[in-house]
C-alpha positions in Angstrom: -60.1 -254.3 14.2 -60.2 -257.4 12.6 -61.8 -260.8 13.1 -58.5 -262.4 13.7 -57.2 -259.5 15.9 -59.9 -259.4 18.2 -59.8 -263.6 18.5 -56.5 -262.9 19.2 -57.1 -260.3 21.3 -59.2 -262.8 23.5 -57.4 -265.7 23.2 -54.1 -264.0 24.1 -55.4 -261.7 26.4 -56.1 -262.2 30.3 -53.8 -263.3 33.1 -54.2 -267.0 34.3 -51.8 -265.7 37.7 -54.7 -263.4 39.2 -57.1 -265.2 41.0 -59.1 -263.4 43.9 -59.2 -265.7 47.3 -62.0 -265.7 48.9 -63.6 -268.3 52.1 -67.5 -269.6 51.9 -67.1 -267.0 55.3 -66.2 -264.1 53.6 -68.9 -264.7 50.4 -72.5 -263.1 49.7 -74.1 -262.9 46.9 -74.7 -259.7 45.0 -76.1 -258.8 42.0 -72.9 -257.5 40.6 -71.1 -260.4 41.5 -72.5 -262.1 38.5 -69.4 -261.5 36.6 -67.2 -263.9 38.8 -67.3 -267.2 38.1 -67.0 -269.1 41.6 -64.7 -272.4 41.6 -62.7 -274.6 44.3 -59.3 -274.4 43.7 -59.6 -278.0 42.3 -61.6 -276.6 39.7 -59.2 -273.8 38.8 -56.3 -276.7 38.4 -58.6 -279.1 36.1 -59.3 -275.6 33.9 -55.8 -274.6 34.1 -54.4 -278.2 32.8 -57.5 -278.1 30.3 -55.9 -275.0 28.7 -52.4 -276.1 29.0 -53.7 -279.4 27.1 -56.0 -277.2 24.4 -53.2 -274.4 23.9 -50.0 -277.0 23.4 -51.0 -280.6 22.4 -54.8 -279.3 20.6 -53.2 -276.4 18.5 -50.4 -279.2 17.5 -52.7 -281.5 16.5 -55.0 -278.9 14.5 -51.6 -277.4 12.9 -50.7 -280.6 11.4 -54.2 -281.6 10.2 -54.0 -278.2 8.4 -50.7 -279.1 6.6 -51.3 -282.3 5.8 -54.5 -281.1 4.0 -52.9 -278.2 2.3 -50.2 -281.0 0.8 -53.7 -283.1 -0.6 -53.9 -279.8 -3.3 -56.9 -277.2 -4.3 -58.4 -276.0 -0.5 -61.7 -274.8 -2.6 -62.7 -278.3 -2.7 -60.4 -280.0 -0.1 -63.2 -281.0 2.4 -60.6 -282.3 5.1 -58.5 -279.3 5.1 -61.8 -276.8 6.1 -62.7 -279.6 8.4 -59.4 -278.8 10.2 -60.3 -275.3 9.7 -63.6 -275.3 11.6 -62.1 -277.9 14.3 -59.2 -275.3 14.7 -62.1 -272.2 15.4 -64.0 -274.2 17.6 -60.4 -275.0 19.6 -60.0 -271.0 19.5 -63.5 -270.6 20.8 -62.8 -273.2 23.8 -59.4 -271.7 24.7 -60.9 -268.0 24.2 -64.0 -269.4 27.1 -61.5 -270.7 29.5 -59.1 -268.1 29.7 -62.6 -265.6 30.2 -63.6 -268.5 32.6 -60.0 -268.1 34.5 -60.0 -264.3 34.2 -63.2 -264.3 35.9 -62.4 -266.9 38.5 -62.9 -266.6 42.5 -61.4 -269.4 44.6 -63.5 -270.4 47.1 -62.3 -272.4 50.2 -65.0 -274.9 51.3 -65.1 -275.1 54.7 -66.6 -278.2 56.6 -69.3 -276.6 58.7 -72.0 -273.9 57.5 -71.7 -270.7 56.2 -71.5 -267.9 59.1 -73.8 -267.8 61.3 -75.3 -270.7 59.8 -76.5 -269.2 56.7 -76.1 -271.0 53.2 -72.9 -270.4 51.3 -71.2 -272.4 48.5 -70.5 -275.8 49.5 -73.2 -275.7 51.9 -75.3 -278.8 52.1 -79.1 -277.6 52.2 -82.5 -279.3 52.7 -85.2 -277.7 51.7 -89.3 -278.1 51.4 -91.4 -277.3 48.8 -94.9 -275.6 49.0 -96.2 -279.4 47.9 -93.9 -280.7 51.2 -91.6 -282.3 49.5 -88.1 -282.6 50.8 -85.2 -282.1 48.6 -81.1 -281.7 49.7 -78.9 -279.6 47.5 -75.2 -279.1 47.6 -74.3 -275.5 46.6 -71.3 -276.1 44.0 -69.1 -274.3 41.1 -70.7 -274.6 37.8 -68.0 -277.2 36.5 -68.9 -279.6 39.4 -72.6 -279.0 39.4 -74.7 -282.5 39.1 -78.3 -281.8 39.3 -79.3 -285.5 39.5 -76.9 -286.2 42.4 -78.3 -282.7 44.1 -75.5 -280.7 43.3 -76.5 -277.4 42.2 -74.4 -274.7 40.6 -73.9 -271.6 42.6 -74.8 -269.7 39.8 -78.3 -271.2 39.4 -81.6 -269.3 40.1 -82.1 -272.0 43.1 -79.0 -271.6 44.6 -78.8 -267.8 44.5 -82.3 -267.5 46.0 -81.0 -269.6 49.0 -77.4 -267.9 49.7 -77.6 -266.3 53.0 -80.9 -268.2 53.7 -80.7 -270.0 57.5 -82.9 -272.5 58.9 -86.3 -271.6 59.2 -86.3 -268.9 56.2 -88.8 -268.9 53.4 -86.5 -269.1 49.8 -88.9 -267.6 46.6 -86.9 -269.1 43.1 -88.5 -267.6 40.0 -88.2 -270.1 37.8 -89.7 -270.6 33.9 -93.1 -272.2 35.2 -93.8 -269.4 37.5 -92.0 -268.9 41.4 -91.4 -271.7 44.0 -91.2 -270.9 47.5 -88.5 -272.9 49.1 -88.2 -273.3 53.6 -85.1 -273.9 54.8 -85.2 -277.1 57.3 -81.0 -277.2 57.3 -77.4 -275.8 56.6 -74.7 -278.0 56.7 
């Protein structure tokens, strides 16, 4: 197959309609679940109207670049035209990620209070101490909201999967790059 078919392949493959439901209830974390990508369903608007935006308006604009470059003669040497032509792959490339991204998507619905039981889920608000005591709150959200300076952590990070179904009292070890952490659990909200 060739290059263009199998960009083609991706970008026109998938089904943006088929999106698994799921509550922070009925979620635990499992090694195969790596594949999903977990979101709110406010997160799976904003990347629907992203690829809406990058699929009409973005292809428009890239399209007419292109012609109006091909008009300015020989494309050997025509540095606006393959300009266009590498803005217009790394459109492809985008478009290609987000329909993966919405392939892949599980809608989670946040609930106010704790996980069950009381055990950390996504959108659960944790507090946590270090082995140097050192108390630190993290909120356990999709990878498109995730602000690790405002203690928003995505669910898909070594921290947050070493905490999911963690309760208060319960010892959390993160392997990280500089070696493990041990992590307590003081609260689940």
């Amino acid at each position: 197959m060739s290059r263009r078919g199998v960009l083609s392949s991706l970008v026109c493959g998938g089904s943006l309609h088929l999106h698994r439901r799921v509550t922070r209830e009925s979620y635990h974390y499992s090694a195969g679940m790596d594949d999903a990508t977990l979101m709110t369903a406010a997160d799976l608007e904003a990347l629907q109207a992203e690829l809406a935006q990058l699929e009409g308006e973005g292809r428009r604009d890239i399209a007419s670049r292109i012609k109006t470059a091909r008009e300015w003669g020989d494309l050997k040497e025509n540095s606006e035209y393959h300009d266009a032509k590498n803005e217009q792959a790394h459109l492809e490339t985008r478009i290609a990620m987000l329909r993966d991204r919405l392939a892949r998507a599980q809608v989670v619905e946040v609930a106010e209070d704790g996980g069950p039981n009381g055990a950390v889920a996504f959108g659960s608000v944790v507090i946590v101490r270090d082995e140097q005591g050192r108390e630190q709150r993290f909120e356990l959200v999709s990878s498109r909201s995730a602000s690790p300076s405002a203690g928003q952590i995505s669910i898909e990070s070594p921290v947050a999967k070493a905490l999911l179904g963690r309760r208060a009292g319960d010892v959390a070890a993160v392997s990280l790059p500089r070696g493990t952490r041990e992590l307590t659990v003081l609260s689940v909200a």
